[in-house]
One Martini backbone bead per residue (centre of mass of N, CA, C, O) as a GRO file, in nm:
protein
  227
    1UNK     BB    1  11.684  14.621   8.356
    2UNK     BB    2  11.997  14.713   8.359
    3UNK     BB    3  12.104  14.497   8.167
    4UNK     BB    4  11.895  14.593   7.928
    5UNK     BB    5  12.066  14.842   7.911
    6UNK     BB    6  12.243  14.995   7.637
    7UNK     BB    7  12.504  15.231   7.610
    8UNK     BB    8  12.614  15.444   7.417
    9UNK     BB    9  12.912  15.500   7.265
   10UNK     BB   10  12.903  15.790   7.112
   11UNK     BB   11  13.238  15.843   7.087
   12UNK     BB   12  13.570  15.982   6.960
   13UNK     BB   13  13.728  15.898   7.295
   14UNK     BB   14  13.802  15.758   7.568
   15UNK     BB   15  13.771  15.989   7.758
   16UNK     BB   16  13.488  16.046   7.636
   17UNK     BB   17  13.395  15.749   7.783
   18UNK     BB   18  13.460  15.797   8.055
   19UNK     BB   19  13.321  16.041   8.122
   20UNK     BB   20  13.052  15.916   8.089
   21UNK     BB   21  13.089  15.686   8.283
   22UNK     BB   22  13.125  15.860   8.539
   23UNK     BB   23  12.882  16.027   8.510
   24UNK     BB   24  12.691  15.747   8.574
   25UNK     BB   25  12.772  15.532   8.706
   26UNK     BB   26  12.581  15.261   8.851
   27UNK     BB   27  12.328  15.304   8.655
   28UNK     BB   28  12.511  15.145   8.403
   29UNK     BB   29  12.647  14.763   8.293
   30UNK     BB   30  12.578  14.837   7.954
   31UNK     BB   31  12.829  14.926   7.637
   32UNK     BB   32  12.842  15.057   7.330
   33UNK     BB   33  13.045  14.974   7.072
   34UNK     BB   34  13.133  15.144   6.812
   35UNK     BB   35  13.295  15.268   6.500
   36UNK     BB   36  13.404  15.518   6.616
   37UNK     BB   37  13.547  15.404   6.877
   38UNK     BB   38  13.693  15.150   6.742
   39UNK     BB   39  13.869  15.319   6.543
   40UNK     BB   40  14.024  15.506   6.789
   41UNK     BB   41  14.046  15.288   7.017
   42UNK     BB   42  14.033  14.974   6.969
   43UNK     BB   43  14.071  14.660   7.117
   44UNK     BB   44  14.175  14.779   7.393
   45UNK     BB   45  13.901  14.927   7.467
   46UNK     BB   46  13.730  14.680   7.529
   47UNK     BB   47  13.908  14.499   7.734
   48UNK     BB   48  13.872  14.718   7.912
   49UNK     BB   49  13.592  14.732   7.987
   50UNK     BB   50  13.555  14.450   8.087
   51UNK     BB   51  13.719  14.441   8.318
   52UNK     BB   52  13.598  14.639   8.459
   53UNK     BB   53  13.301  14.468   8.462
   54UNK     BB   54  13.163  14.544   8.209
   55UNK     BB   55  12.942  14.534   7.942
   56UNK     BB   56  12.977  14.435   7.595
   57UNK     BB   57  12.842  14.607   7.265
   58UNK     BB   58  12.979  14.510   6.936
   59UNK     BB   59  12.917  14.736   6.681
   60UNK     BB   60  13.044  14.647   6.369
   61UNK     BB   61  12.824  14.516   6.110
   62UNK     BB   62  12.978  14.291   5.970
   63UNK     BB   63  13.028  14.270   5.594
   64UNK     BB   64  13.170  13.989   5.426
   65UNK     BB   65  13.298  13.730   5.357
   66UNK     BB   66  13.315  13.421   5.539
   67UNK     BB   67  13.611  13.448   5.527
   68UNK     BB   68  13.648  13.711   5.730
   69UNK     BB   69  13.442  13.725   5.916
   70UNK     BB   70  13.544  13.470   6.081
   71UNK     BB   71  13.853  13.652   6.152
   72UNK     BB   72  13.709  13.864   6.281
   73UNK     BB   73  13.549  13.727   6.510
   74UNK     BB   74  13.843  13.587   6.612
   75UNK     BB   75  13.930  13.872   6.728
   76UNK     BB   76  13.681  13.939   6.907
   77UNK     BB   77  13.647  13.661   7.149
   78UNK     BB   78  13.891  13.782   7.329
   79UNK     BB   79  13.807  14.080   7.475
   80UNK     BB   80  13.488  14.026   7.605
   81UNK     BB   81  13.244  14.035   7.458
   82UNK     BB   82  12.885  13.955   7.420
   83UNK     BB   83  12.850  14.108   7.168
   84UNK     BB   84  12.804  14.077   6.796
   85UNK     BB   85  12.765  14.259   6.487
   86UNK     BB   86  12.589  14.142   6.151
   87UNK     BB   87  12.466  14.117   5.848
   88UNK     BB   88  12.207  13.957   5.747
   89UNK     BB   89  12.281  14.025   5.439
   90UNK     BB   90  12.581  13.846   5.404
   91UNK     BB   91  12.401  13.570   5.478
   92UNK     BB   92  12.457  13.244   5.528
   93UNK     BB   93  12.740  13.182   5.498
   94UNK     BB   94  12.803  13.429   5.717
   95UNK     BB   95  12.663  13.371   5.973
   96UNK     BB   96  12.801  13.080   6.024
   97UNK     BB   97  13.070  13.163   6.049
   98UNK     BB   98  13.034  13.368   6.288
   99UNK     BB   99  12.929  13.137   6.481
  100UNK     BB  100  13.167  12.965   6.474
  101UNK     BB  101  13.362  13.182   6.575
  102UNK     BB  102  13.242  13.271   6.840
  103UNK     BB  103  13.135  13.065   7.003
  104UNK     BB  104  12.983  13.043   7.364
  105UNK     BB  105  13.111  13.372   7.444
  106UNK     BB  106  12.984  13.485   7.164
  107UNK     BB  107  12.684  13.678   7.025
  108UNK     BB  108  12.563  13.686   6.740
  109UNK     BB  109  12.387  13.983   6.561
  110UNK     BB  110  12.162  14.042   6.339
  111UNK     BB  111  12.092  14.264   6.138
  112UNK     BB  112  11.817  14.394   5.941
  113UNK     BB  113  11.707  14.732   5.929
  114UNK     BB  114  11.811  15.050   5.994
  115UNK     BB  115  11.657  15.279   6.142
  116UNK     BB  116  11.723  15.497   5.898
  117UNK     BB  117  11.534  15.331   5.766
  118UNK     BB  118  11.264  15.326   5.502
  119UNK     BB  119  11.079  15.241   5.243
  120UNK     BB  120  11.205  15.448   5.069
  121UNK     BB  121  11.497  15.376   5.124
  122UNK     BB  122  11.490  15.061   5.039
  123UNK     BB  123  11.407  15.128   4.735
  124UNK     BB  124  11.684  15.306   4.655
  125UNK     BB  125  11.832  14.968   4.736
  126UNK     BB  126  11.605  14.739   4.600
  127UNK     BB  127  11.387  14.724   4.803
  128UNK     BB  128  11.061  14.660   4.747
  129UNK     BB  129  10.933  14.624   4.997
  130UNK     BB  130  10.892  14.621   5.326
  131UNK     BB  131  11.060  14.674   5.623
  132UNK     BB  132  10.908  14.465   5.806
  133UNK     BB  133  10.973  14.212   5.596
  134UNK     BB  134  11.281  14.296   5.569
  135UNK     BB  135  11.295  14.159   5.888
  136UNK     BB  136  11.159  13.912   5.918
  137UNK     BB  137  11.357  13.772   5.665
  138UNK     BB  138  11.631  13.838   5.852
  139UNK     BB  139  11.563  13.713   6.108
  140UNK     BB  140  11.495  13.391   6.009
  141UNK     BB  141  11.801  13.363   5.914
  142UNK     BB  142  11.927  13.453   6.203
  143UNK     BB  143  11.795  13.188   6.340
  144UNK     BB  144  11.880  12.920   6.129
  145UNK     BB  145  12.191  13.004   6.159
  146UNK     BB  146  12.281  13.065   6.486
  147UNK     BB  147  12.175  13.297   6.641
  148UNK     BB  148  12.123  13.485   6.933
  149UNK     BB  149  12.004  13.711   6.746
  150UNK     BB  150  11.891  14.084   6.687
  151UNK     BB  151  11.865  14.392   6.493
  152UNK     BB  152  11.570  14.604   6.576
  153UNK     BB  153  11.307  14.807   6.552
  154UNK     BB  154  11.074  14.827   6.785
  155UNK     BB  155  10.833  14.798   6.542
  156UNK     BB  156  10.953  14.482   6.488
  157UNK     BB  157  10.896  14.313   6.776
  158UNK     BB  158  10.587  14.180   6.788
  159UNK     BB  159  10.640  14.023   6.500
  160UNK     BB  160  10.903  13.880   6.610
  161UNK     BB  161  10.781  13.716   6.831
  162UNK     BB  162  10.533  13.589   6.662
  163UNK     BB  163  10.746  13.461   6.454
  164UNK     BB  164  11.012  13.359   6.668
  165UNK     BB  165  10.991  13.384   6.966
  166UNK     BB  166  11.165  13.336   7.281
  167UNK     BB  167  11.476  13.296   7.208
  168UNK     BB  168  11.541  13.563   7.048
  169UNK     BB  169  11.722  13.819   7.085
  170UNK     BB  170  11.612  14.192   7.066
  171UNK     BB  171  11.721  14.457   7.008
  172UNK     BB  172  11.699  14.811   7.027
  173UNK     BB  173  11.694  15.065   6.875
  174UNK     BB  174  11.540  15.406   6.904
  175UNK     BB  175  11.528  15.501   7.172
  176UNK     BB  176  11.296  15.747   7.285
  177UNK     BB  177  11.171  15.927   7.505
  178UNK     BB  178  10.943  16.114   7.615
  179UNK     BB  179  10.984  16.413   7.423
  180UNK     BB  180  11.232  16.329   7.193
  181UNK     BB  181  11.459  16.351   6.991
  182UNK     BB  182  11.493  16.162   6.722
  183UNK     BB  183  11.646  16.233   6.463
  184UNK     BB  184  11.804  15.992   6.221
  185UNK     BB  185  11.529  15.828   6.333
  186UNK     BB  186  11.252  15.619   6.198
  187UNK     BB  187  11.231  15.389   6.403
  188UNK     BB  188  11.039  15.462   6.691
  189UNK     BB  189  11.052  15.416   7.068
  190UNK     BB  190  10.961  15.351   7.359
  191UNK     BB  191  11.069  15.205   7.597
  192UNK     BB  192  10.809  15.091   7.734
  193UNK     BB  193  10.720  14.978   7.388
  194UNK     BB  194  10.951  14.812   7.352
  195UNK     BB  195  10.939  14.570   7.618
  196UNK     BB  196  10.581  14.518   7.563
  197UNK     BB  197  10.711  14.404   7.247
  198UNK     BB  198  10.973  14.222   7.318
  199UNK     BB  199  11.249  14.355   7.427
  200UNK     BB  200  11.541  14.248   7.584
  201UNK     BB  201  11.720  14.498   7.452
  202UNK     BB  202  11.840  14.845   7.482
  203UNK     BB  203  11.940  15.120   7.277
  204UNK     BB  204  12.117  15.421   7.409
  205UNK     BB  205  12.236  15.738   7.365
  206UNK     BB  206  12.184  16.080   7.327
  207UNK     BB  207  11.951  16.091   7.607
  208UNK     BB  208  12.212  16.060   7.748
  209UNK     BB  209  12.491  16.197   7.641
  210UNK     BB  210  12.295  16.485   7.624
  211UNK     BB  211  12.276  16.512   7.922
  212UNK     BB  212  12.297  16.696   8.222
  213UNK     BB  213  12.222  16.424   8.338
  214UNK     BB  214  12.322  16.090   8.269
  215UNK     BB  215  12.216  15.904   8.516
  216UNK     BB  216  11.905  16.030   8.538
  217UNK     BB  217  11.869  15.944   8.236
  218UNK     BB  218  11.851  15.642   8.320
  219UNK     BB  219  11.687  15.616   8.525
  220UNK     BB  220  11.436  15.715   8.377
  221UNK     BB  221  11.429  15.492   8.170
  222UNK     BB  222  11.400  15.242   8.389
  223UNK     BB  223  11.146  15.334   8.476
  224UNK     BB  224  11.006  15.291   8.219
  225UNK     BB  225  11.032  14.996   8.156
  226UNK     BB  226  10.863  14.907   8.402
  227UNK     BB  227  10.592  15.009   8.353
   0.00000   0.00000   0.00000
């Protein structure tokens, strides 16, 4: 379990995301670079946290023309990361490129849609159906497209499992342990409701690293996910 937890390093700056695996220690060996922190201090701290020895989920969501996109994979195939996530809304023969870019040994994952979405706001920019069905339909074309994998919030992994089967790897942030602030997201599961629908990987990140004790609060969701 210890490998499917991917901690998120959701911090301004390399000291503090320092500070916070420091903090965490031997408890969790894969953690995520997002927006904030990869443009804080660039392709350069990915490629050394990946020599450190942990694995690294470089979630930064491209999504542009298929040769922009194309380039921008091939850009950070060498730095070491194991996962890259672009926009599966960007199409198909952009998600085409992006695997094609990414080669045998960087994984792409496709977003479906974004956790802080549901029905009411993804109708305010034109999707007209179900949050359900638009994760259903754009996961399934990042599976036809050769994607590695989808990142999707907890609650549709049970039918993306039954819809799309188990070769699949499927991500899920998301995930607030019991009795945890939701904060700004709309579609969340604990843990274990994550795992038992299905889900590869979870990725945590405020109820880590806002925690007065973040090794601990790893330790206590891994406890969750196992049962």
């Amino acid at each position: 379990m210890r490998e499917r937890l991917i901690v998120a390093l959701d911090v301004p700056n390399a000291k503090a995301a320092q500070d916070l695996m420091g903090r965490i220690g031997d408890s969790a060996v894969f953690y995520k670079v997002g927006l904030q922190l990869f443009t804080a201090e660039g392709p350069g701290f990915v490629a050394e946290l990946a020599r450190s020895g942990r694995k690294v989920f470089l979630d930064l969501k491209l999504h542009d023309i298929p040769n922009t996109v194309a380039h921008a994979v091939q850009s950070v195939r060498g730095l070491g990361a194991s996962m890259l996530t672009v926009h599966a809304s960007g199409g198909a023969e952009m998600l085409k490129a992006a695997v094609e870019a990414a080669g045998p040994q960087l994984g792409v994952l496709a977003v479906t849609v974004l956790t802080s979405l549901n029905d009411q706001r993804l109708r305010e920019i034109g999707v007209a159906g179900r949050t359900t069905d638009q994760v259903l339909l754009l996961a399934a074309l990042a599976q036809t497209t050769g994607c590695r994998g989808v990142v999707a919030s907890p609650q549709e992994v049970s039918q993306l499992r039954q819809a799309l089967g188990n070769g699949l790897a499927i991500v899920s942030p998301g995930i607030r342990p019991s009795g945890a602030d939701k904060n700004d997201q709309q579609r969340i599961a604990t843990p274990r409701e994550a795992i038992r629908a299905g889900a590869s990987h979870l990725v945590v990140g405020r109820p880590i690293s806002d925690a007065n004790d973040p090794a601990q609060a790893v330790e206590a969701i891994l406890a969750e996910m196992i049962e």
